[in-house]
VOMI-820537 format. One record per residue (C-alpha): x, y, z; residue number from 1. Coordinates in steps of 0.02 Angstrom, whole numbers, padded with zeros to 5 digits. Each point is the difference from the previous one (the first is absolute). Layout:
// residues N
@x: X&y: Y&z: Z&num: NUM
...
//
This chain:
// residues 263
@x: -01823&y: -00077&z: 00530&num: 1
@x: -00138&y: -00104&z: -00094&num: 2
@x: 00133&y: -00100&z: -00056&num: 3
@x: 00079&y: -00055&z: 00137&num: 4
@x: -00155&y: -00019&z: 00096&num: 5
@x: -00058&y: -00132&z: -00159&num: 6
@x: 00166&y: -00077&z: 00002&num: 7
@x: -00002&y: -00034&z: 00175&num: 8
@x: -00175&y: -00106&z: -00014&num: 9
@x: 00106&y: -00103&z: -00122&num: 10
@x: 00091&y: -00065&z: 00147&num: 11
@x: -00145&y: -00006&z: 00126&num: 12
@x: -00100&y: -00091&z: -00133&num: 13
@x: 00124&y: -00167&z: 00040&num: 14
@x: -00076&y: -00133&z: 00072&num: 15
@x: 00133&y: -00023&z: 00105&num: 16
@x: -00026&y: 00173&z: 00068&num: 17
@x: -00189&y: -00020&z: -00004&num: 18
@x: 00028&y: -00170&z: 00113&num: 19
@x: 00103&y: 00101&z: 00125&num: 20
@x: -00059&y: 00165&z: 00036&num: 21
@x: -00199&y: -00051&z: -00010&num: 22
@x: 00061&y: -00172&z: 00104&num: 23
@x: 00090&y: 00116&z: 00130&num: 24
@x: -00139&y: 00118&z: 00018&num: 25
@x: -00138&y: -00141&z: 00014&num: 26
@x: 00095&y: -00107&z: 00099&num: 27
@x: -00002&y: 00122&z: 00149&num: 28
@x: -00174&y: 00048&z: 00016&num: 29
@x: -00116&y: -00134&z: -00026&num: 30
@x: 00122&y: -00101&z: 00089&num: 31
@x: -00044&y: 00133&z: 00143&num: 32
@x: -00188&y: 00000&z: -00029&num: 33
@x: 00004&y: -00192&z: -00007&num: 34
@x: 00098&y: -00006&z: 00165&num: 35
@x: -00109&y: 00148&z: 00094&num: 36
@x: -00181&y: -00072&z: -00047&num: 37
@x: 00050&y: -00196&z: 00026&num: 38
@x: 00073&y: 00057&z: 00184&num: 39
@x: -00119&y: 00114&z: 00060&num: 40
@x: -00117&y: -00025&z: 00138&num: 41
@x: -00150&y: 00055&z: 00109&num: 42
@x: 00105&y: 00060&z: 00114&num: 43
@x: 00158&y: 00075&z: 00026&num: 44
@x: 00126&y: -00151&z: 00067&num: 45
@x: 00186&y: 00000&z: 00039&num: 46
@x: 00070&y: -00157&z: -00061&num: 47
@x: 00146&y: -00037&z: 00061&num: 48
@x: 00108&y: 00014&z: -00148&num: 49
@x: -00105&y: 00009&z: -00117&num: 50
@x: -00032&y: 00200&z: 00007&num: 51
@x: -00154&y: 00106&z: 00022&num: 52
@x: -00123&y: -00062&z: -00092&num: 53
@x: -00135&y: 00139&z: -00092&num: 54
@x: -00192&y: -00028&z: 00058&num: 55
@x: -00153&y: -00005&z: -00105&num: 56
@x: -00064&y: 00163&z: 00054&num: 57
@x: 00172&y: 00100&z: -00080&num: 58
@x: -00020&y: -00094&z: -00170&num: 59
@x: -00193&y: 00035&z: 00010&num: 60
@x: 00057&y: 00182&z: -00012&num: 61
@x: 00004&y: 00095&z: -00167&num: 62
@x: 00170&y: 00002&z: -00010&num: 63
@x: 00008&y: -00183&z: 00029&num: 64
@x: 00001&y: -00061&z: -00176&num: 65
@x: 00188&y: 00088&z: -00034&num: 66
@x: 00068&y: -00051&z: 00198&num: 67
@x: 00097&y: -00126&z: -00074&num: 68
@x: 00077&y: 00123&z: -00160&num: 69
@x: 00028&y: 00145&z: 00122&num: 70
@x: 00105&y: -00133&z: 00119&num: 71
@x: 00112&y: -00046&z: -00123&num: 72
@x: -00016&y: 00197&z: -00114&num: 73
@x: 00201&y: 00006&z: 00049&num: 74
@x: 00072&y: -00182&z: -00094&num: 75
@x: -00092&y: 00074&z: -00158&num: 76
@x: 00102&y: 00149&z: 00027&num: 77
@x: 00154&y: -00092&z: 00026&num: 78
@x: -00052&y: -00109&z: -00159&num: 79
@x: 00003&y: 00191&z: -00092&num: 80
@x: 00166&y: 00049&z: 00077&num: 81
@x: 00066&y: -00154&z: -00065&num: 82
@x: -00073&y: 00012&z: -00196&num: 83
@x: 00058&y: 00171&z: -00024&num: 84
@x: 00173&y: -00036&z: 00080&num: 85
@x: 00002&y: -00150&z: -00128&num: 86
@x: -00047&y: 00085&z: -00140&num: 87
@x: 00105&y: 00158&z: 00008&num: 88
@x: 00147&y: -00079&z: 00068&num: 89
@x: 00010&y: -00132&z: -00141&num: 90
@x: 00021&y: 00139&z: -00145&num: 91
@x: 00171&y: 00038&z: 00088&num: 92
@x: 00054&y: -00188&z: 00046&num: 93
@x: -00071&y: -00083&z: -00172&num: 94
@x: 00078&y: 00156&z: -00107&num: 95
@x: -00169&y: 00039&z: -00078&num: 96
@x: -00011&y: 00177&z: 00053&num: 97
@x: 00118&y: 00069&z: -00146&num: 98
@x: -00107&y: -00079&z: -00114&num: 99
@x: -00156&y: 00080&z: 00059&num: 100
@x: 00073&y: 00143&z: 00020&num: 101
@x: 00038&y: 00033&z: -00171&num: 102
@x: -00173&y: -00008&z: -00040&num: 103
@x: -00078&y: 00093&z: 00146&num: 104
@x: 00161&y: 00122&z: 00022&num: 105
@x: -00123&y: 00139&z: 00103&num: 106
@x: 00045&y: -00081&z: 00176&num: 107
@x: -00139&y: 00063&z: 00105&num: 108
@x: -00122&y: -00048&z: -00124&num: 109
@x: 00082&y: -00167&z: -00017&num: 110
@x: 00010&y: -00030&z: 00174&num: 111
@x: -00175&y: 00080&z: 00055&num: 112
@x: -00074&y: -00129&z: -00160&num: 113
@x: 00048&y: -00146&z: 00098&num: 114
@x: -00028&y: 00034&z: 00168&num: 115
@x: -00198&y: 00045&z: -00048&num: 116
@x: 00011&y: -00178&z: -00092&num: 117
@x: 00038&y: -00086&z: 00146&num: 118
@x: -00129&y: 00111&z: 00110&num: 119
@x: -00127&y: -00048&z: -00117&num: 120
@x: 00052&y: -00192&z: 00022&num: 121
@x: 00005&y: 00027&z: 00198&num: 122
@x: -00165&y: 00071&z: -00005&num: 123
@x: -00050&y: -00144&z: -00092&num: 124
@x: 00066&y: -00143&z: 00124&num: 125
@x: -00080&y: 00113&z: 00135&num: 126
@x: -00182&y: -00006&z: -00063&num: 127
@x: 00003&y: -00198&z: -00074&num: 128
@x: 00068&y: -00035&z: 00189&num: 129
@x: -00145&y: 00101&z: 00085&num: 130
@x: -00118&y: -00086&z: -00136&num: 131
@x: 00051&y: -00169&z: 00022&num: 132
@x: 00016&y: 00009&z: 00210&num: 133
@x: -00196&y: 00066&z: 00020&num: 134
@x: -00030&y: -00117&z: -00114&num: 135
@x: 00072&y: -00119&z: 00130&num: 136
@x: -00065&y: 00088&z: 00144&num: 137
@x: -00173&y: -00049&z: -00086&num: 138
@x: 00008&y: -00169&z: -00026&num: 139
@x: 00067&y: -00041&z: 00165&num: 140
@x: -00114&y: 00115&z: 00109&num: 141
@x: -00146&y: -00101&z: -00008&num: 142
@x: 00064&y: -00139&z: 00066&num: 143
@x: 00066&y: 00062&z: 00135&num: 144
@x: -00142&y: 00077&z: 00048&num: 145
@x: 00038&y: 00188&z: -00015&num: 146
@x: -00120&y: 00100&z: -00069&num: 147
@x: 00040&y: 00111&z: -00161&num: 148
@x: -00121&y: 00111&z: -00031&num: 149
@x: 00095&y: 00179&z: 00071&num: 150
@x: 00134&y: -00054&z: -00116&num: 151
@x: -00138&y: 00047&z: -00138&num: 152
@x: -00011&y: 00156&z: 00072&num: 153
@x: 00020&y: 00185&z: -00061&num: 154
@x: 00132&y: -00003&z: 00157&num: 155
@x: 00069&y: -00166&z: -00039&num: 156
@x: 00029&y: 00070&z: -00188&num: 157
@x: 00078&y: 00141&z: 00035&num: 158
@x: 00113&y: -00080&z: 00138&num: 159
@x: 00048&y: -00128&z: -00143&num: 160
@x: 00055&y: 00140&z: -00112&num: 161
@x: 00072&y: 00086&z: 00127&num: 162
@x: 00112&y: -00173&z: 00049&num: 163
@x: 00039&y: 00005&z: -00200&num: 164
@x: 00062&y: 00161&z: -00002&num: 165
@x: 00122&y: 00000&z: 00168&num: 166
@x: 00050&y: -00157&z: -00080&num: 167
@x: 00053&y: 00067&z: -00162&num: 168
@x: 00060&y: 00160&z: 00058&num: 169
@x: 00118&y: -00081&z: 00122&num: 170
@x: 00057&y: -00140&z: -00132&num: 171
@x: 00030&y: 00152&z: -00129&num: 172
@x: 00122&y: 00094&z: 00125&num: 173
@x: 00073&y: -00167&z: 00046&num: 174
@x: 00057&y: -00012&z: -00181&num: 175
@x: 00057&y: 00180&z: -00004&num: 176
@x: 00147&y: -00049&z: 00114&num: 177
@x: 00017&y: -00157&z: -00081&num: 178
@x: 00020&y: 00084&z: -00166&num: 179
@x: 00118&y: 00119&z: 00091&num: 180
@x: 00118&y: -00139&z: 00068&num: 181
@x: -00018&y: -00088&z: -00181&num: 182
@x: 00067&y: 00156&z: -00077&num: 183
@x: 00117&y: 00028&z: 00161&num: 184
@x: 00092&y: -00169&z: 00012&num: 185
@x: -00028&y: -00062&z: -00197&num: 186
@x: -00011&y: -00193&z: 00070&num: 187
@x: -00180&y: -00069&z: 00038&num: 188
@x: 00071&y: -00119&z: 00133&num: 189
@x: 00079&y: 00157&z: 00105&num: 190
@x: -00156&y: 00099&z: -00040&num: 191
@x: -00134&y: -00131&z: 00075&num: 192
@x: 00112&y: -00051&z: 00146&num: 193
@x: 00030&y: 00154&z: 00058&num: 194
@x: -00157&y: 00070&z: -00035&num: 195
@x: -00083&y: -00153&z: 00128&num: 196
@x: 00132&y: -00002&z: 00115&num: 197
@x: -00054&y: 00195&z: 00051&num: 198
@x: -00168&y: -00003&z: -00001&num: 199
@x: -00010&y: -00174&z: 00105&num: 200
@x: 00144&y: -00022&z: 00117&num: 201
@x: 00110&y: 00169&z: 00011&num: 202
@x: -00172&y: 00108&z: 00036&num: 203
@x: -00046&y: -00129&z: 00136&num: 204
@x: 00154&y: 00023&z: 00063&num: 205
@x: 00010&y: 00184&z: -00004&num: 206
@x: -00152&y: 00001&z: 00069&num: 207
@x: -00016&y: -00107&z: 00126&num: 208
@x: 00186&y: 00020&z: 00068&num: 209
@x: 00066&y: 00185&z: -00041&num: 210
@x: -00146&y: 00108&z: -00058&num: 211
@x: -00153&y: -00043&z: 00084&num: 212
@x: -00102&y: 00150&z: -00102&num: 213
@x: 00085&y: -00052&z: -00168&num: 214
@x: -00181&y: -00083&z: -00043&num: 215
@x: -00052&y: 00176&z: -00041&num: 216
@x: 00153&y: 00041&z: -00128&num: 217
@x: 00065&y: -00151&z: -00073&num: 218
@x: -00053&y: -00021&z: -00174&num: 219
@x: -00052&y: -00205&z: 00065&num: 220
@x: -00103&y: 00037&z: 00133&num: 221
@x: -00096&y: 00120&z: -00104&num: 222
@x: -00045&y: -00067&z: -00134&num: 223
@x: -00044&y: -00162&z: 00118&num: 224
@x: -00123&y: 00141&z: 00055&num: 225
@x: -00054&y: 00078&z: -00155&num: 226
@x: -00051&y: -00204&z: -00063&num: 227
@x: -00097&y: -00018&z: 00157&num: 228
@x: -00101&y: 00165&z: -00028&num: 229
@x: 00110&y: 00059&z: 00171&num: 230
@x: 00031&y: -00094&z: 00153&num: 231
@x: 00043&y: 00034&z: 00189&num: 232
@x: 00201&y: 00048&z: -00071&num: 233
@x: -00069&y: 00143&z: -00115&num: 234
@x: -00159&y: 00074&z: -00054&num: 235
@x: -00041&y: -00009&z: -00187&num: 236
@x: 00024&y: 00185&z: -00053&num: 237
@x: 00154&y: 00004&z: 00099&num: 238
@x: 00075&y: -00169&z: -00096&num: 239
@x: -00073&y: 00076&z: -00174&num: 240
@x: 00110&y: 00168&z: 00034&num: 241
@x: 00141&y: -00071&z: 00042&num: 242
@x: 00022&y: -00120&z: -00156&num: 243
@x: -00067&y: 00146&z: -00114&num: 244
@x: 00156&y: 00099&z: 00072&num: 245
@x: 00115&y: -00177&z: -00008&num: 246
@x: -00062&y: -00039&z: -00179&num: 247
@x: 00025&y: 00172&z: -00056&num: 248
@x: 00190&y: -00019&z: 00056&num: 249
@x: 00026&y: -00170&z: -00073&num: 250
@x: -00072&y: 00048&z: -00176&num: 251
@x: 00113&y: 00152&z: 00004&num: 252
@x: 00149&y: -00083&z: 00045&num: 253
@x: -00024&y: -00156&z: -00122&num: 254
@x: -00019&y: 00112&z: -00136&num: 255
@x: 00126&y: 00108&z: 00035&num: 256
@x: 00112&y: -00156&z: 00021&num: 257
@x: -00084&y: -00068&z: -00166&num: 258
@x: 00054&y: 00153&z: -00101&num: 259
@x: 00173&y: 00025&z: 00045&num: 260
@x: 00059&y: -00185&z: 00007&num: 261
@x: 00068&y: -00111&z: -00153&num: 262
@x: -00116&y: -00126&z: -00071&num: 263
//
């Protein structure tokens, strides 16, 4: 397992991969944290197309400093989805799996090697993008005028880790199924497409034309809950059990599918 867990680094080492994933999962949230302190007011406004904009008084909350990472917790999940797909999916389509294979032949272990690798470099992306958005959130307070100082706080501290942790655990189950649909459909392009195409426009369908309570089972919707620490679709605990009993299923299934398939 240590093997395939070192070899993997090998390939997340790249500075091409490097550039991507910790672009991706920076892009999202300071772009968010830039966006909610720059348009937020004394009071809450309407603008006509323009959205509801956040007041002073929310970001001068605790949990202020990470509004801007929890509003955006789901893209770094779909960034995960789409770097496990990737990287599972391209042993099968660039013919690299046999070759790995020979020197890892214990399949589980091989397989269990790389997806901790790539949790590791998740959890990674996820605390550099918290780091870098308060450190955002910081700079730009002042000017504004909103005061910091609960974000110092015992409660503003543990809120932060708390943000870091539904952040991670979401992004980590997001690239469970990604890793499942790598190993599933062996091409990177039908992994990640299909992968976004479910969790963004077939659950809003679902959803909003066929299953109105389908916020409270599909895997989407939940883990849209479990990054936000729960939300008015599903409570945290309930989110958390569900995708313990999804993820459970998926792992089973992918290495069960894993075993018993040629390389």
């Amino acid at each position: 397992m240590w093997g395939a867990f070192s070899s993997e680094w090998i390939k997340l080492r790249r500075r091409s991969l490097l550039l991507w994933g910790f672009g991706a999962g920076l892009f999202f949230p300071v772009l968010a944290t830039i966006f909610t302190i720059e348009r937020a007011t004394r009071t809450l406004t309407f603008p006509t197309g323009h959205g509801i904009r956040i007041t002073y008084a929310v970001l001068e909350q605790p949990n202020g400093l990470v509004h801007g990472v929890v509003d955006v917790s789901s893209l770094i999940g779909i960034v995960s989805l789409c770097l496990f797909g990737a990287a599972f999916a391209t042993e099968y389509s660039q013919g690299t799996l046999r070759n790995l294979l020979v020197r890892e032949p214990r399949r589980v272990q091989f397989l269990t090697g790389k997806f901790l690798a790539l949790v590791v470099f998740i959890a990674i992306v996820v605390i550099v993008a918290v780091g870098v958005s308060v450190a955002v959130a910081f700079a730009l307070a002042p000017g504004k005028g909103i005061s910091t100082s609960a974000w110092t706080s015992s409660t503003g501290l543990t809120d932060m880790g708390q943000a870091v942790l539904h952040a991670f655990l979401a992004a980590a189950i997001y690239g469970l199924f990604g890793a499942a649909l790598g190993v599933l459909l062996r091409s990177p392009g039908l992994s990640i497409g299909i992968g976004i195409a479910w969790v963004i426009p077939i659950e809003a369908i679902i959803v909003g034309a066929i299953w109105s309570n389908g916020s409270n089972w599909l895997p989407g919707r939940l883990l849209a809950a479990l990054a936000h620490g729960g939300n008015s679709d599903s409570t945290y605990s309930h989110a958390l059990l569900m995708l313990v009993i999804y993820s459970l299923v998926v792992a089973a299934g992918t290495v069960t599918l894993f075993r018993r398939r040629d390389a």
